[in-house]
C-alpha positions in Angstrom: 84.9 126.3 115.4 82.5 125.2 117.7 79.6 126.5 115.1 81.1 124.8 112.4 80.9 121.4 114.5 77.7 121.8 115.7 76.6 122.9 112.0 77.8 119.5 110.9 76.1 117.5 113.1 72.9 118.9 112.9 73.3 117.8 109.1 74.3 114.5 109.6 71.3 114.4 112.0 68.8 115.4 109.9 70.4 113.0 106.4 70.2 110.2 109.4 66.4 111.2 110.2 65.7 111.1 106.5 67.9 107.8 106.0 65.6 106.0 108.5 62.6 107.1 106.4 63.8 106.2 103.6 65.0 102.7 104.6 61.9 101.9 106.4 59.6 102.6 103.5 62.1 100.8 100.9 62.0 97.9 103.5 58.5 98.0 103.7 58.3 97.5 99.9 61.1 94.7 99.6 63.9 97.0 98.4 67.4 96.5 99.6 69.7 99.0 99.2 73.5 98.8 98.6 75.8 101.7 99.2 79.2 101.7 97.1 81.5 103.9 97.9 85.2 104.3 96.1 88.0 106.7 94.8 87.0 107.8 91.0 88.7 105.3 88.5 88.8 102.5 91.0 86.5 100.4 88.1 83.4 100.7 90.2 81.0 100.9 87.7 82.8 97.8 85.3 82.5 95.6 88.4 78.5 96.4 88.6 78.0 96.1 85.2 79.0 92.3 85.7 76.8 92.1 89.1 73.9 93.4 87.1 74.4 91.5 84.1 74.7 88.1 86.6 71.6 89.4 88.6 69.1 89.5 85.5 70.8 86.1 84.8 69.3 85.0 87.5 66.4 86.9 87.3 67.1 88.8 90.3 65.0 91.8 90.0 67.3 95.1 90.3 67.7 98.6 89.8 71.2 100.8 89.6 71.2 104.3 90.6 74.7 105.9 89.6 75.9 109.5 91.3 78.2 111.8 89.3 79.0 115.3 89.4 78.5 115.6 85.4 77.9 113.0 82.9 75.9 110.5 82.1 78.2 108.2 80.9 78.1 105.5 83.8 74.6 105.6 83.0 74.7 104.6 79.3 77.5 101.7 80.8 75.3 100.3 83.3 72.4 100.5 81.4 74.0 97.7 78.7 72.7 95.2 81.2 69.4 95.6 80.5 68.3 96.9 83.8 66.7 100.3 85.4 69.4 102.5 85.4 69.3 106.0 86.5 71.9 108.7 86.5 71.4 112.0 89.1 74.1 114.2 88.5 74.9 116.3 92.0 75.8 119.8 90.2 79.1 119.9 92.5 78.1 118.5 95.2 81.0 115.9 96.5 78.1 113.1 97.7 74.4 111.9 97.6 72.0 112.3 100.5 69.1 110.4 101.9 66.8 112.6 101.1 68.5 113.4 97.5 68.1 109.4 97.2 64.5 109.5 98.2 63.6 112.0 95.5 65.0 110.4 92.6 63.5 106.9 93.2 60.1 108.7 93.4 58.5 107.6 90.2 61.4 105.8 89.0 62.3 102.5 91.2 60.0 99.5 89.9 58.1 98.6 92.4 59.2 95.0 92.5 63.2 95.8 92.9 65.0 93.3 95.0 68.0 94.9 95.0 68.8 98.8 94.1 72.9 99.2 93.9 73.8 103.2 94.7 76.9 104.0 92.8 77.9 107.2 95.4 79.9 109.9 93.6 83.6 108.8 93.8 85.2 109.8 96.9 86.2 108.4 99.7 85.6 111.6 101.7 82.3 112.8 102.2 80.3 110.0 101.3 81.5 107.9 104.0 80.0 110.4 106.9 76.1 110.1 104.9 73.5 107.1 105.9 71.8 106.5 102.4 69.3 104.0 104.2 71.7 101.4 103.2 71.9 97.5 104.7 75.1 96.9 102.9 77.6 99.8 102.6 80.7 98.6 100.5 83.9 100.3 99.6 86.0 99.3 96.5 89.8 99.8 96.0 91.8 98.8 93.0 95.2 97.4 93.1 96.1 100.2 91.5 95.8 102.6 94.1 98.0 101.4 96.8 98.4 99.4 99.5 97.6 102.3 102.5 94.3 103.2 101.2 92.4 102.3 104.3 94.9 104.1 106.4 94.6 107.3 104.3 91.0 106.9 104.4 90.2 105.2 107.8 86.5 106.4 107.8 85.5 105.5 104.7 87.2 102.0 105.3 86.6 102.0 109.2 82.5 101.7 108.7 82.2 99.3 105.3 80.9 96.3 106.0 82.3 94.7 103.1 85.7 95.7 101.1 86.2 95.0 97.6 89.2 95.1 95.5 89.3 95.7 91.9 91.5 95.4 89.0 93.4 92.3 90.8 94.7 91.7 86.8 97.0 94.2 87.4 98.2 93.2 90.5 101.3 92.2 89.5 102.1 94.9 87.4 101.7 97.3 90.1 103.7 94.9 92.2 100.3 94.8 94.5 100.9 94.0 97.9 98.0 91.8 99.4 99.2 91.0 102.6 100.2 94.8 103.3 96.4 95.9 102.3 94.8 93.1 104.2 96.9 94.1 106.9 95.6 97.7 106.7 92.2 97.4 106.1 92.4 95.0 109.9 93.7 97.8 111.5 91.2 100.0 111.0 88.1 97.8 110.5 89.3 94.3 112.0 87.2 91.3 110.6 85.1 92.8 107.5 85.6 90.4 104.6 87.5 91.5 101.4 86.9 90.0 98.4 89.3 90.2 95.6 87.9 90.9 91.9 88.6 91.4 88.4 86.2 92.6 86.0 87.9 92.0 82.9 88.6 88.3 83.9 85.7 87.5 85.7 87.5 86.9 89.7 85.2 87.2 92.0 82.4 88.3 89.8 79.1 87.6 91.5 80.4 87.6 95.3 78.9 91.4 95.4 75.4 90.3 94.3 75.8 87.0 96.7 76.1 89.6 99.8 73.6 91.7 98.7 71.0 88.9 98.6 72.0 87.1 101.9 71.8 90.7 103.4 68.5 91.2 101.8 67.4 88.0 103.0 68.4 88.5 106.7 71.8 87.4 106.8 73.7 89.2 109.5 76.5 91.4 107.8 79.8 93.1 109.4 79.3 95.5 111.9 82.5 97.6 112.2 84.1 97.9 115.4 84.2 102.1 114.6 80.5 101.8 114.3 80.0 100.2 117.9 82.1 102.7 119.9 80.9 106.0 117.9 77.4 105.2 119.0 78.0 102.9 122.4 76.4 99.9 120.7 76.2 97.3 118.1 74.4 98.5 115.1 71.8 95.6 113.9 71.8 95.2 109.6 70.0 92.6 109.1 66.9 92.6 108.0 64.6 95.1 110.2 67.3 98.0 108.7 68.0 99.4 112.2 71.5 100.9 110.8 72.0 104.3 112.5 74.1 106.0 109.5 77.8 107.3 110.2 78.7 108.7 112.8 79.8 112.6 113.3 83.0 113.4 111.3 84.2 114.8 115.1 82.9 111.5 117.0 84.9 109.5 114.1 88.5 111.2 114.4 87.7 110.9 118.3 87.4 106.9 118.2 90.8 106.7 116.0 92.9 108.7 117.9 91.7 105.8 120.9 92.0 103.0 118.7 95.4 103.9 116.6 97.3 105.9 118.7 
């Protein structure tokens, strides 16, 4: 058991090593990133179509980069907005990696990008243990999928600095209970903002590329109270991209078993 830890944490060590490369030469360039993070079907990729669509309204220049394990058809959906899109499919593999991101954007990533949104395969699993060289790492839920998400998936929810839910059309239909979610997502990552979106109405459309620019201009963004007593201190995200990455999956289930008894 104990090799099995200490396997994963030298993995986590080394995605963190090549996160802070990443982010540091990204930064150095003007490039933002933005790490989304969801359950598959949770209308991720409809809500960033919208954000991308309002962005080159604006003429906010940025670039998508979608994960799947086959596929390239949140490629060809993203792409209707008229911005770089590109699709890397993982062959299996449940999540992206720093230095999997690195060498995709190699060649590909306009050198002028503001903004580059990272559409991370959907789970809500192993994604939420991987640094991606992110400033703003955000996790998506639709109404659909219940009200004790974030208590399922305390991680993935415990380190986002911003919470999004989708689909808020159907919210009555599926007899959605806000208070109960709000409630949930507080106990595990008390005081991130949640924003409440529908893509196929338009609520809320526009808040996600709002963040991402005040993050990318320096705006000081959530830092999860999970974050500050894996690692014994307050990650900074603003704009020098000091972000540490996640913690160990072993130092994570340690600091909920103190915090939700």
């Amino acid at each position: 058991m104990c090799r099995v830890v200490d396997l994963r944490q030298a993995v986590l060590a080394k995605n963190d090593a090549s996160a802070h490369i990443l982010r540091d030469r990204l930064t150095a360039g003007g490039t933002t990133v933005v790490n989304l993070l969801s359950s598959p079907g949770s209308g991720k990729t409809a809500l960033l179509e919208q954000e991308l669509l309002r962005a080159r309204e604006r003429s906010v220049p940025v670039a998508a980069l979608t994960a799947d394990l086959a596929t390239e058809n949140d490629a060809a959906r993203l792409a209707r907005s008229g911005v770089p899109v590109k699709q890397v499919l993982t062959d299996g593999l449940c999540h992206l990696e720093a230095g999997m991101l690195a060498g995709h954007l190699d060649g590909w990533l306009p050198p002028d990008t503001r903004l580059l949104f990272v559409e991370n395969v959907g789970n809500l699993v192993c994604p939420a243990s991987y640094d991606l060289g992110e400033t703003l790492r955000v996790v998506l839920a639709s109404v659909t999928e219940g009200e004790d998400k974030p208590l399922k998936y305390p991680t993935a929810f415990g380190l986002a600095q911003l919470v999004v839910v989708t689909k808020t059309d159907l919210a009555e239909a599926v007899e959605f209970d806000e208070i109960a979610f709000r409630a949930h997502v507080e106990q595990v990552n008390p005081g991130v903002e949640i924003v409440m979106t529908s893509a196929r109405r338009g609520r809320g459309v526009g808040a996600l590329l709002d963040r991402a620019l005040a993050a990318a201009e320096g705006a000081p963004v959530h830092t999860p109270v999970m974050a500050r007593q894996t690692h014994g201190h307050a990650h900074d995200h603003s704009h020098s991209h000091t972000h540490d990455g996640a913690p160990p999956l072993g130092d994570v289930a340690d600091v909920l078993a103190r915090t939700h008894p």
